[in-house]
LORO-939709 format. One line per field, with one value per residue (C-alpha): residue in three letters; z, x, y. Coordinates in steps of 0.25 Angstrom, whole numbers, plus 2048, in hexadecimal, padded with zeros to 3 digits. Each point is the difference from the previous one (the first is absolute). Layout:
<sites>
rest: [ala	...]
up: [Z	...]
east: [X	...]
north: [Y	...]
</sites>
This chain:
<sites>
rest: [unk	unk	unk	unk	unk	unk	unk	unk	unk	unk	unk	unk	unk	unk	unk	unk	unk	unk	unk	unk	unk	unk	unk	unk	unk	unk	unk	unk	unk	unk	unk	unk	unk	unk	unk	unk	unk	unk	unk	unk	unk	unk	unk	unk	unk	unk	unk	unk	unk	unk	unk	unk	unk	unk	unk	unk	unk	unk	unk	unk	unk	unk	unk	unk	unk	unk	unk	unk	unk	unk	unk	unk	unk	unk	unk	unk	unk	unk	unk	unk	unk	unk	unk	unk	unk	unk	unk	unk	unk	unk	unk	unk	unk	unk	unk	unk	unk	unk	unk	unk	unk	unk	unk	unk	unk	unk	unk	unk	unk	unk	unk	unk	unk	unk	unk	unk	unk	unk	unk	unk	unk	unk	unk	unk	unk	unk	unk	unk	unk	unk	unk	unk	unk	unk	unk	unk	unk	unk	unk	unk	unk	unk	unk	unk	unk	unk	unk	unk	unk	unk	unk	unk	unk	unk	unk	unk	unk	unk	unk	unk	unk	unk	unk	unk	unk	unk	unk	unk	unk	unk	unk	unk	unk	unk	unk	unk	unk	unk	unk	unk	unk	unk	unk	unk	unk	unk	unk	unk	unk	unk	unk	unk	unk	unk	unk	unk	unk	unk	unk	unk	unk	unk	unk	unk	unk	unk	unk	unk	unk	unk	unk	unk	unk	unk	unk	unk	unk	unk	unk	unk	unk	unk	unk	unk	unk	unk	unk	unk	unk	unk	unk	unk	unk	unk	unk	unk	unk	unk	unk	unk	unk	unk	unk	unk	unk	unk	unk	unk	unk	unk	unk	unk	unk	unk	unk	unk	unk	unk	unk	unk	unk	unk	unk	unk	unk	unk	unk	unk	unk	unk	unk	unk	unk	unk	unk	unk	unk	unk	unk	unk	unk	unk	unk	unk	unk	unk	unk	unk	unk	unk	unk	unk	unk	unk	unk	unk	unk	unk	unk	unk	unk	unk	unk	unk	unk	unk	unk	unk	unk	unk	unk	unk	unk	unk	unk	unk	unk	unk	unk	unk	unk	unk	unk	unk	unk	unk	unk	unk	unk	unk	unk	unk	unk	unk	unk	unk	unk	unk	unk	unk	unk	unk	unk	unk	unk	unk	unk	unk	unk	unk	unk	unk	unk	unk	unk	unk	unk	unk	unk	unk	unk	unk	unk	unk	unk	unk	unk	unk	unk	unk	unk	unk	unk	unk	unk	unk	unk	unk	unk	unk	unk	unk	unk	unk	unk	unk	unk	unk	unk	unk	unk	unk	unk	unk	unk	unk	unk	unk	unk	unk	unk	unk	unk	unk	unk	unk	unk	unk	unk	unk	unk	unk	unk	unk	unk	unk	unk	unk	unk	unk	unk	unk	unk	unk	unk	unk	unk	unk	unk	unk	unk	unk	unk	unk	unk	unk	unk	unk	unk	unk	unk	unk	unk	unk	unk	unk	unk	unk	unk	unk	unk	unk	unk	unk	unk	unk	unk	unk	unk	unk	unk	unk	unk	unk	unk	unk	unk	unk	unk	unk	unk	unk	unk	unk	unk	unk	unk	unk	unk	unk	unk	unk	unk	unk	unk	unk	unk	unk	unk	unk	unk	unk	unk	unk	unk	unk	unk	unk	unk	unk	unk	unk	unk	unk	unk	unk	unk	unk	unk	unk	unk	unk	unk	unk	unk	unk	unk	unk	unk	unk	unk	unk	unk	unk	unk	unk	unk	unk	unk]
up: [0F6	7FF	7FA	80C	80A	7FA	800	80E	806	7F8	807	80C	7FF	7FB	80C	805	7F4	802	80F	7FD	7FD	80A	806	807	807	7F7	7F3	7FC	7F3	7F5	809	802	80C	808	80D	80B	7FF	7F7	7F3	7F3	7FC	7FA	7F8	808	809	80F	807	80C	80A	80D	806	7F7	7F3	7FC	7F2	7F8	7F0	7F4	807	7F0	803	80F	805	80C	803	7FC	7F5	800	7F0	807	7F2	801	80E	80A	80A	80E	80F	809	803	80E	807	80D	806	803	80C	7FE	80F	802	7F0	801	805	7F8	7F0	804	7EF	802	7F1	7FF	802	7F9	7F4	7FE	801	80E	806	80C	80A	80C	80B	80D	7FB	805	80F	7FF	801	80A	80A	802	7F3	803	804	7F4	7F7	804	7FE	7F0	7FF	806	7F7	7F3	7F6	7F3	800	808	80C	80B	809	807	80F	800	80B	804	805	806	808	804	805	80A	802	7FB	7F5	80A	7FC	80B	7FE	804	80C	800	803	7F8	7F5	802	801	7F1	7FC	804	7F9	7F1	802	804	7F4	7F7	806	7FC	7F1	7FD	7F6	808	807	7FC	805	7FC	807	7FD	806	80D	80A	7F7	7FE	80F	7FF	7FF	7F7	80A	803	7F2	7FF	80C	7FB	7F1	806	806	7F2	7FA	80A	7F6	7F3	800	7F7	805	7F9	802	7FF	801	809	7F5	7F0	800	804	80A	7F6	800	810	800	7F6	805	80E	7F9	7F9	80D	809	7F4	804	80F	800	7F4	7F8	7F2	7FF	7F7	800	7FD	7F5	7FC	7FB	803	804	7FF	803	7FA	7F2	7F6	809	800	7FB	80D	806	7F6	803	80F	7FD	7F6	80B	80C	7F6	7FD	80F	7FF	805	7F8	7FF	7F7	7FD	7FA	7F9	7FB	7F2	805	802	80E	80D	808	811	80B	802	80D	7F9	7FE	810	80A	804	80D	7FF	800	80C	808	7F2	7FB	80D	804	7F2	800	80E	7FB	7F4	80A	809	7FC	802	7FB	7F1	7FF	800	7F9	7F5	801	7FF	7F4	7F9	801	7FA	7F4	7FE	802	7F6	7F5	7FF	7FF	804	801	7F5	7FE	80C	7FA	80C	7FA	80B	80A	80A	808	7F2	7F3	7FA	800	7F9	7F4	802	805	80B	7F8	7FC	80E	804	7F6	803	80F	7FB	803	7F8	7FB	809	806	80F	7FB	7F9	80D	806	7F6	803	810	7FD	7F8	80B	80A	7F8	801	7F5	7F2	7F7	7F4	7F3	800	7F2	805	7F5	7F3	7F4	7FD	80F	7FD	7F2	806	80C	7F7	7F7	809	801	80E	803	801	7FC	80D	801	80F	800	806	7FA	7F9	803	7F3	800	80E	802	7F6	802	7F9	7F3	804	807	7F1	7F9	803	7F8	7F4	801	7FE	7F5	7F9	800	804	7F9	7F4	7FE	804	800	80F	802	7F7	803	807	80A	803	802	807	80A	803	802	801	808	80A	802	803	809	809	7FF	7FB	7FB	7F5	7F8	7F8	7F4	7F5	801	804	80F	802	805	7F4	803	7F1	7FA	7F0	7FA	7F2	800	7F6	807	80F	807	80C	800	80D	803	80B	7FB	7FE	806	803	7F1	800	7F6	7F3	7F8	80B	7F9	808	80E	808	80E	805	7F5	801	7F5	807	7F4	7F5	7F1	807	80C	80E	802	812	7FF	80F	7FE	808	80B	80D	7FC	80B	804	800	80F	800	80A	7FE	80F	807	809]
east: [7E5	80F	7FB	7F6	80B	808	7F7	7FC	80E	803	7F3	804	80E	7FA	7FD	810	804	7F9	803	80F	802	807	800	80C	803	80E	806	80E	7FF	80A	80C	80D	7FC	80D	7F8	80C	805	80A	7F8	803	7F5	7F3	7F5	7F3	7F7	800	7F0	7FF	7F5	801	80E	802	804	7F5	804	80C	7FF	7F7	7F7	7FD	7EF	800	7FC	807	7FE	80C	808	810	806	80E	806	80F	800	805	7F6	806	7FB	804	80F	804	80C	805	807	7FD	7FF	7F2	7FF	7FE	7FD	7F2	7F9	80A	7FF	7F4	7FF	80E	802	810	7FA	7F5	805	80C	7F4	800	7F3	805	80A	805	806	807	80D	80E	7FC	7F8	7F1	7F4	7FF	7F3	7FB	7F1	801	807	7F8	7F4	807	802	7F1	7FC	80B	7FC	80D	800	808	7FE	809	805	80A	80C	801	80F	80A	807	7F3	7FC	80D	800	7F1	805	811	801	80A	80D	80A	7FA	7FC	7F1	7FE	7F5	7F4	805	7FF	7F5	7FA	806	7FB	7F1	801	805	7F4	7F5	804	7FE	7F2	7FF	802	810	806	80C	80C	80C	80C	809	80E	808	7F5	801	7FC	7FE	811	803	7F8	805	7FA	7F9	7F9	7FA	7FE	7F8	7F5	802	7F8	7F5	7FE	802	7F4	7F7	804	809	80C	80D	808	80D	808	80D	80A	80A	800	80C	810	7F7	7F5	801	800	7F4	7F8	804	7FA	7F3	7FE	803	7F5	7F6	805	800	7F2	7FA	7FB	802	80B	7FF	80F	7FD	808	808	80D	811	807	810	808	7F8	7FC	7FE	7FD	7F0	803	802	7F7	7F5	807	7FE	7F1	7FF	805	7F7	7F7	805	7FE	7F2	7FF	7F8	808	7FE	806	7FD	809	7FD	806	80D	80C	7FF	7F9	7F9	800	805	80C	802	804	80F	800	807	7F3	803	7FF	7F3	7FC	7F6	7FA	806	801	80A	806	803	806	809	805	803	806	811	804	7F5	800	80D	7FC	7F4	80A	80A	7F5	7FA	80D	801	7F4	803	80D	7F7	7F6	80A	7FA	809	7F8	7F1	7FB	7F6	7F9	7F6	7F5	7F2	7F8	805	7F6	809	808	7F9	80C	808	7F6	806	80E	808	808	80E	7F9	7FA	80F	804	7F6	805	80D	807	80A	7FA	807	7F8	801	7FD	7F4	7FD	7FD	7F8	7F6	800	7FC	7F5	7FD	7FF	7F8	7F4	805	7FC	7F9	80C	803	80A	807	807	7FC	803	7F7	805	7FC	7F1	7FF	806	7F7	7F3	800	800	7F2	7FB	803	7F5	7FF	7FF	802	806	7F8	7F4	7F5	808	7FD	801	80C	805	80F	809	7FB	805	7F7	7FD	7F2	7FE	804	803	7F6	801	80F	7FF	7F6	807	80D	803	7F6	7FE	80D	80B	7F6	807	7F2	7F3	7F4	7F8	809	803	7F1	801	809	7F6	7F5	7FE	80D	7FD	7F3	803	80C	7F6	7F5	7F8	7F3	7F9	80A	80C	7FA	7F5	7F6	7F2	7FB	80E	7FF	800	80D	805	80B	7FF	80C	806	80E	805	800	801	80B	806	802	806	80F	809	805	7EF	7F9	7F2	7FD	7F3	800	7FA	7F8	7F6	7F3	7F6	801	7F5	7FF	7F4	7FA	7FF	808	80B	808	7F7	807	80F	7F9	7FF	7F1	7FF	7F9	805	7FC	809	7FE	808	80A	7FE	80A	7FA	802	7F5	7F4	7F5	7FC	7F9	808]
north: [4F2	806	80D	802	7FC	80B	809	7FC	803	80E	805	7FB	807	80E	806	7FD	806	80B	801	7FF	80E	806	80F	806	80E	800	7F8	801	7FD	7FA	801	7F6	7F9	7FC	7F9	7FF	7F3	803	7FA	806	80B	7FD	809	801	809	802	802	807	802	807	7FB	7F2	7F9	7FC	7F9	7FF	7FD	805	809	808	7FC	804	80D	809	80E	804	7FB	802	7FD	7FD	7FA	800	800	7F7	7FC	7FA	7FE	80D	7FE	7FE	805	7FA	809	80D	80A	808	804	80D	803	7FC	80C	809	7FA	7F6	7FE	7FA	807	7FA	7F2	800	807	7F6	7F4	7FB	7FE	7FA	802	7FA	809	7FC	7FD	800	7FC	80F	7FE	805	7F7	801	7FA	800	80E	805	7F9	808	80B	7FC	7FD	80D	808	7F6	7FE	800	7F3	7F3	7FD	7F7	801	7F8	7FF	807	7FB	80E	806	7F4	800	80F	7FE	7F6	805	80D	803	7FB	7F5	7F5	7F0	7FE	7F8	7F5	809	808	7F9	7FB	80B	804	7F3	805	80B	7F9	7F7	80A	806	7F4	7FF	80C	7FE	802	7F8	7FC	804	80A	802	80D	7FB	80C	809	805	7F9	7F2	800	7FE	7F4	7F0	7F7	7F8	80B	801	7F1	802	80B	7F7	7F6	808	806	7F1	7FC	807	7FE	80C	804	804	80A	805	80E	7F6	806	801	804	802	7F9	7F6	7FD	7F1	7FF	809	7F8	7F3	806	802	7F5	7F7	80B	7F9	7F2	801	808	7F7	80A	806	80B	80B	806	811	80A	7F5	805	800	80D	800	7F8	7F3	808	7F5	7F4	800	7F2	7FC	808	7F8	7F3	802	802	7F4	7F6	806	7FC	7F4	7FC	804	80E	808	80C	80B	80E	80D	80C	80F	801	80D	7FE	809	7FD	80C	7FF	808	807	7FA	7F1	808	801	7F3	7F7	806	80D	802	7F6	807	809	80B	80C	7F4	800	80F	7FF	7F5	809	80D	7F8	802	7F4	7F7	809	7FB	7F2	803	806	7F4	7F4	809	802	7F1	7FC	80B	7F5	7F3	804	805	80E	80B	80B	803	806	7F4	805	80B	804	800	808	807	806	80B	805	7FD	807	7F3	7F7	7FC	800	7F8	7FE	804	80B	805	7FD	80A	80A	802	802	7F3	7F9	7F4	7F6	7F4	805	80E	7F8	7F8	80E	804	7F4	803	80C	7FC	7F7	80B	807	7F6	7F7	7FE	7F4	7FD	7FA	7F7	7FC	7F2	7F5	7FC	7FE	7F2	7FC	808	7F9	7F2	802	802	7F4	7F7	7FB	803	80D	80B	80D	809	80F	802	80E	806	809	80C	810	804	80A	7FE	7FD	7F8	7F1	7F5	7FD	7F3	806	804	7F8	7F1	7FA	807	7FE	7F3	7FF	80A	7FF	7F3	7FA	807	807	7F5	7F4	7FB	7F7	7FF	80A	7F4	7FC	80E	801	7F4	803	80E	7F7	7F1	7FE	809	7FE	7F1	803	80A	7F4	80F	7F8	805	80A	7FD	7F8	805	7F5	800	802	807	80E	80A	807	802	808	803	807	800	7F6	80A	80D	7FC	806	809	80D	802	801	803	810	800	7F5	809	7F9	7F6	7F4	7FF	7F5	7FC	803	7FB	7FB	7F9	7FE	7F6	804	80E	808	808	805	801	805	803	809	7FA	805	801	7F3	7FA	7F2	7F8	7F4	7FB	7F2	7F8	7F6	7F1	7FF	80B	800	80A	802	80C	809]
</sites>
């Protein structure tokens, strides 16, 4: 009776045995699987087919259509980076090689209170041009505020905020992931704090995340952190505090700066920040210039400076910020991209100085920089941090790895590696080389934290049901190439990348596969024009 039981039950069960193979469009096979929660690596296979994960683990009796041997390799989820500005790179470099490349899969753009303001719009543009990366976007304060007051020093009236409120939650309707703020940006920098708080809880209304270009990095960087962290209380809603970092004169106090963040915590905000691993920032010239220089944009800017009497003021309140922030010259300052003279990109402002025949005296410098200004402006490098501060800044546990850059044109200007090179950086030479954090919570912070601070469903972790947007790459070998003297240099080790399944770089090649989708906020609303 036993024995017929037996048998009764293994013939029941043969046809699920035989039914359990399983067939996939992709296996990676054999690789070391570190899944995004920040888990130590495990042997075993990833199945793919179409855009998913199908099934992770012992996949040696299941079939696919391709079969990837990625022994020795790190399999990871598609690294995403928080902050970056793509507008305007789409329709130039849609592969998005500089990011794609250094393993990111997924940008968000719209950062630094810079954004389209009409998000709906724009994203119809990205499906139409099709990237080969992922991305969402921020709803950014400044071109809110020039859309409804122009670029002048001014405080919103109650229509008028209103009306800027309107717009911030269109755009979260609209899919945008939350709102940012770019407060030493024209016109963002005339405004007051309740303003921000204000258009902070339209985003909050939906979910959003606000995220801040503080107003200061530098000798104020305690105010302006505490500003933004108290934005996040009054709006009630989850902060994530941009380029984290501390120029002179507060080198050596990121402790304090972490502190800061570990109390808001403490309170219960969920505040968060991210950091590119340099010791140099990269932004506009025109931060050097008095916030009310460039009230009205910058025709008004250049009037200012050729007026006799306002250059000298201009000259006296730079001179003085030279003296508050311990510098003493500007050799620091090195311009990237200069539209109207490509011959200065590269060098730095001493060196310009030198050039035009001036002695290298801070006024002389001073002059140096209006001109630059009159020209048209430049985008710069700015060597202001310390590596102790980078290092400090990067074990602690919830900062993510963001690049601060858009989609590179490969061999145009001088840039700041970061757009090459982030990634890689830290996996390389932080990782690897001086062991500052271990590879899984490096690969952590690319992917599981910022997909739960964005609330970007799907993405971030290697499990099934979860998008297939994968990097494979060899631990060993990983590493940037790209520098500031050379910074057209793309990184090295990223063997395989996948994004929603498809393969976009396929044996160290990026292959022209444009594969990527629209992140859309969780305030989003899919409704018909």
């Amino acid at each position: 009776m036993l024995k017929h039981k037996f048998w009764t039950i293994m013939i029941c069960l043969a046809p699920i045995a035989a039914s359990a193979q399983q067939h996939f469009d992709i296996i990676l096979h054999n690789g070391k699987i570190i899944d995004g929660s920040g888990n130590p690596w495990f042997y075993g296979d990833v199945g793919i087919t179409k855009d998913k994960i199908i099934s992770i683990g012992d996949l040696s009796k299941d079939k696919a259509d391709k079969t990837i041997d990625v022994t020795g390799l790190i399999i990871a989820p598609g690294f995403i980076d928080v902050h970056t500005h793509i507008e305007g790179d789409e329709k130039k470099t849609p592969t998005a090689d500089n990011f794609i490349y250094d393993g990111v899969t997924s940008v968000i753009t719209g950062n630094c209170g810079a954004s389209n303001v009409d998000i709906k719009a724009y994203f119809k543009e990205l499906e139409q041009n099709k990237l080969s990366i992922n991305a969402g976007s921020l709803i950014g304060h400044n071109d809110v505020r020039k859309a409804v007051l122009g670029e002048a020093n001014v405080t919103p009236d109650a229509a008028q905020l209103l009306k800027m409120q309107g717009l911030v939650e269109q755009a979260m309707r609209d899919g945008a992931l939350g709102f940012s703020t770019g407060l030493i940006y024209l016109p963002g920098l005339y405004s007051k704090t309740d303003e921000v708080v204000a258009l902070a809880k339209a985003a909050a209304k939906y979910k959003g995340v606000y995220t801040s270009h503080m107003r200061n990095e530098s000798d104020k960087i305690f105010e302006a952190i505490t500003e933004a962290i108290d934005i996040g209380r009054q709006a009630q809603m989850p902060v994530e505090i941009s380029h984290f970092k501390v120029g002179k004169p507060n080198w050596n106090k990121s402790d304090q700066m972490i502190a800061m963040v570990e109390a808001a915590r403490k309170e219960g905000l969920d505040v968060t920040v991210d950091q590119y691993p340099y010791t140099a920032s990269s932004t506009t010239l025109n931060v050097l210039l008095p916030d009310w220089v460039v009230d009205g944009g910058h025709a008004a800017a250049v009037k200012r400076i050729n007026d006799p009497e306002i250059h000298k003021k201009i000259m006296a309140e730079m001179i003085q910020d030279m003296v508050r922030r311990d510098r003493p010259n500007f050799d620091y300052a090195v311009v990237a991209h200069c539209d109207n003279d490509s011959t200065l990109n590269g060098k730095n402002i001493l060196e310009i100085n030198t050039i035009k025949g001036r002695e290298a005296t801070i006024p002389n410098q001073i002059e140096t920089i209006l001109d630059i200004i009159k020209l048209g402006g430049a985008s710069m490098v700015f060597h202001g941090m310390n590596e102790d501060d980078v290092i400090n800044i990067m074990r602690y546990p919830l900062t993510m790895v963001a690049s601060d850059s858009g989609i590179r044109l490969f061999g145009s200007g001088v840039p700041h590696p970061r757009g090459y090179g982030t990634n890689a950086r830290v996996l390389g030479y932080y990782v690897r080389e001086k062991g500052v954090i271990r590879l899984e919570d490096a690969v952590r912070r690319m992917t599981s934290l910022p997909a739960q601070k964005f609330k970007i469903t799907g993405r971030g972790l290697l499990q099934p049901g979860m998008f297939a947007d994968i990097v494979v790459f060899d631990a060993d070998k990983v590493s940037d190439k790209s520098t500031f003297a050379q910074p057209h240099a793309y990184s090295t080790g990223f063997k395989y990348v996948l994004v929603n399944g498809k393969l976009t770089v396929d044996n160290f090649k990026h292959n022209g596969t444009r594969n990527g989708a629209i992140l859309h906020g969780p305030g989003y609303t899919n409704t018909k024009p």
